[in-house]
C-alpha positions as CSV (number, residue, x, y, z in Angstrom):
1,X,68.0,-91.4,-102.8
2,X,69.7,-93.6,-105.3
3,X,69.7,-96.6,-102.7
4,X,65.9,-96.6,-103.0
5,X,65.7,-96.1,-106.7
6,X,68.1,-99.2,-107.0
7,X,66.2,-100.8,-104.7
8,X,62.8,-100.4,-106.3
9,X,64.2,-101.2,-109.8
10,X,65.8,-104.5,-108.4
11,X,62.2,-105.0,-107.1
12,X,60.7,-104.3,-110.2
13,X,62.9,-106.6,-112.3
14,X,62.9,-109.7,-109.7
15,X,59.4,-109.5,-108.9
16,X,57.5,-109.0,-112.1
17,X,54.3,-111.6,-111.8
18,X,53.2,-110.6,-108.8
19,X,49.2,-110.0,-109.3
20,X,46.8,-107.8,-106.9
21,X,43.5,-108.6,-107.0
22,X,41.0,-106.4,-106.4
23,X,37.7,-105.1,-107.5
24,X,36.4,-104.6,-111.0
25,X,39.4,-102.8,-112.4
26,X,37.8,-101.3,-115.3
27,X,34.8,-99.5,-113.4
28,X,36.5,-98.2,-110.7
29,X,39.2,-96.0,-112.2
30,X,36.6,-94.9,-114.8
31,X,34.4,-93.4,-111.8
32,X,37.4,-91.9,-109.8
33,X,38.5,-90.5,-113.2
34,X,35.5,-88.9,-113.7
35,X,35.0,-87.4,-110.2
36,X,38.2,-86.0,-110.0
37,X,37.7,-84.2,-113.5
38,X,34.7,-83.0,-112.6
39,X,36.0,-81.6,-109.4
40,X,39.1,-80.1,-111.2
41,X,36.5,-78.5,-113.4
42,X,34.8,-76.8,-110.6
43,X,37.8,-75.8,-108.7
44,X,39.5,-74.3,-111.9
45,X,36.4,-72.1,-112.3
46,X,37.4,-70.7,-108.9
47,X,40.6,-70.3,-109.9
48,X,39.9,-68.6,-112.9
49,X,37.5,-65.8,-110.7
50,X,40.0,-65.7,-107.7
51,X,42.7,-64.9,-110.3
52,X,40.5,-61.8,-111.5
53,X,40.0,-60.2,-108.5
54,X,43.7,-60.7,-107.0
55,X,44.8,-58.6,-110.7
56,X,42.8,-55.8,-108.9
57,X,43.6,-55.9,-105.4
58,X,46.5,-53.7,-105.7
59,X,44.0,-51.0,-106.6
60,X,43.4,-48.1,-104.2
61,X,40.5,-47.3,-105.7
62,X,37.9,-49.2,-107.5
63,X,35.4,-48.3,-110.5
64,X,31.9,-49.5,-110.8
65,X,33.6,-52.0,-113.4
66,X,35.6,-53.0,-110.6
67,X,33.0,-53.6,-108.3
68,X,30.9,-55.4,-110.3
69,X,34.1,-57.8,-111.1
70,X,34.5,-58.4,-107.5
71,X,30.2,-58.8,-107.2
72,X,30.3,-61.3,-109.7
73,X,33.1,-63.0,-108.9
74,X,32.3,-63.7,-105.4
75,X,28.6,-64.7,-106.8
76,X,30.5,-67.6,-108.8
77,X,32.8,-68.6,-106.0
78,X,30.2,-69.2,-103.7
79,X,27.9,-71.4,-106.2
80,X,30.9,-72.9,-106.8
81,X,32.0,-73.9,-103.3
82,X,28.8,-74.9,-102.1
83,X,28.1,-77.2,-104.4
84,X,31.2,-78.8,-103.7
85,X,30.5,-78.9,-100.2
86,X,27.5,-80.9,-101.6
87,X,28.7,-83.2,-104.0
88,X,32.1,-83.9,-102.9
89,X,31.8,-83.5,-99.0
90,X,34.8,-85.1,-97.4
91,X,33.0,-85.8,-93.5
92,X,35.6,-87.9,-92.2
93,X,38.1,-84.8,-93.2
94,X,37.2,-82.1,-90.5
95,X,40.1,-79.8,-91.9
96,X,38.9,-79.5,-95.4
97,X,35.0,-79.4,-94.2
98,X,36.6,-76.1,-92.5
99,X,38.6,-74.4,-95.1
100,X,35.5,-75.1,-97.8
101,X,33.2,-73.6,-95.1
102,X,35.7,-70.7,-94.8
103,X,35.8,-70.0,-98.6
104,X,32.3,-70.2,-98.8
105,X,32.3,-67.3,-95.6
106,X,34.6,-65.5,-97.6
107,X,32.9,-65.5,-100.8
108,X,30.0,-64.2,-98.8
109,X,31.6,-61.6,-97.3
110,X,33.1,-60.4,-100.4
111,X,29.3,-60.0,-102.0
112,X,28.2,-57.9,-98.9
113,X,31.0,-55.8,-99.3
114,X,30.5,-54.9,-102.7
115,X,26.8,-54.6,-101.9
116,X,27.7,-51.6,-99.9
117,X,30.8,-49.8,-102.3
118,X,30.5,-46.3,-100.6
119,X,31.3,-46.9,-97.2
120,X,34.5,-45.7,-95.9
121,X,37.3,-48.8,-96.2
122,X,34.9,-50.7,-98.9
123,X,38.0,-51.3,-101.0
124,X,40.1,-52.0,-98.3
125,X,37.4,-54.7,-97.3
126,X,37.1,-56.2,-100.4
127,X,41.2,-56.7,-100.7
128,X,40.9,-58.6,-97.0
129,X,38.0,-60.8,-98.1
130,X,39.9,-61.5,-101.2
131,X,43.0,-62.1,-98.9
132,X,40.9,-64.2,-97.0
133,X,40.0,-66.5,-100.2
134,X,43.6,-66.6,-100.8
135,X,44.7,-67.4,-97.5
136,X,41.8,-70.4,-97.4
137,X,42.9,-71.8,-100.7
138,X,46.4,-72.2,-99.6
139,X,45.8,-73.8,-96.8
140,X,43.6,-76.3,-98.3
141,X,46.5,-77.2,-101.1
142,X,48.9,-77.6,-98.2
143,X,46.2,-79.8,-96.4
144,X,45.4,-82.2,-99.1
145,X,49.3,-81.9,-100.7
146,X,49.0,-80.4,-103.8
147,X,51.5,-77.8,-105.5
148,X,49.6,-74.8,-106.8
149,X,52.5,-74.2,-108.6
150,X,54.3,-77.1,-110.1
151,X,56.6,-76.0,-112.4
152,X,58.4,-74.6,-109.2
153,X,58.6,-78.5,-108.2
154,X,59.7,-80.3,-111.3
155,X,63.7,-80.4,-110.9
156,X,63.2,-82.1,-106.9
């Protein structure tokens, strides 16, 4: 590990007026920039509505208040991910195309399940779909390499 820090400082300090050329660097960092902050904004409002329905899927039994929580939070998650299935498709990734069609299922399937609250195994329904949403988001962090948790990464 050392060798290569060594080696990249070396690099670093004996190489310093090397220039890349590219494409017009001021636009294009401005527009990725942009896109990946509008993205994050998305993708933290689904965080923000998965979070409150994981609080309550410990629950064996579920209020109206409860229900309408997991109605509404499904409701968001689904505008959410299928307008960024729109704007920020990925076709030449099949395995995110997947999981973001599988999080949009999800989602769905969480709504119809709350549509119907007094059938026998409704809460244990919901808790699968929301396992589901879990299960989906996880896999797509491990797909495209992102910690969902990096504090738990900052001493490696």
């Amino acid at each position: 590990m050392y060798k290569i820090l060594l080696a990249t400082l070396i690099c670093f300090l004996a190489f310093p007026t090397v220039n890349v050329k590219g494409g017009d660097p001021v636009d294009a960092p401005a527009e990725q920039e942009k896109e990946k902050s509008e993205l994050a904004e998305l993708l933290n409002k689904v965080d923000n509505d998965y979070k409150a329905v994981e609080a309550i899927t410990g629950y064996y039994k579920y209020e109206e208040k409860h229900w309408k929580l997991l109605r509404e939070s499904g409701e968001n998650i689904l505008e959410v991910t299928t307008l960024i299935r729109k704007k920020y498709s990925r076709p030449d990734d099949q395995r995110y195309e997947k999981l973001m069609k599988e999080m949009e299922t999800a989602a769905e399937e969480l709504i119809k399940v709350t549509n119907d609250t007094d059938k026998e195994g409704a809460v244990e329904d919901a808790q699968w779909q929301v396992r589901q949403l879990q299960k989906t988001c996880s896999l797509c962090h491990k797909h495209l390499k992102i910690h969902i948790y990096p504090q738990l990464y900052e001493k490696k």
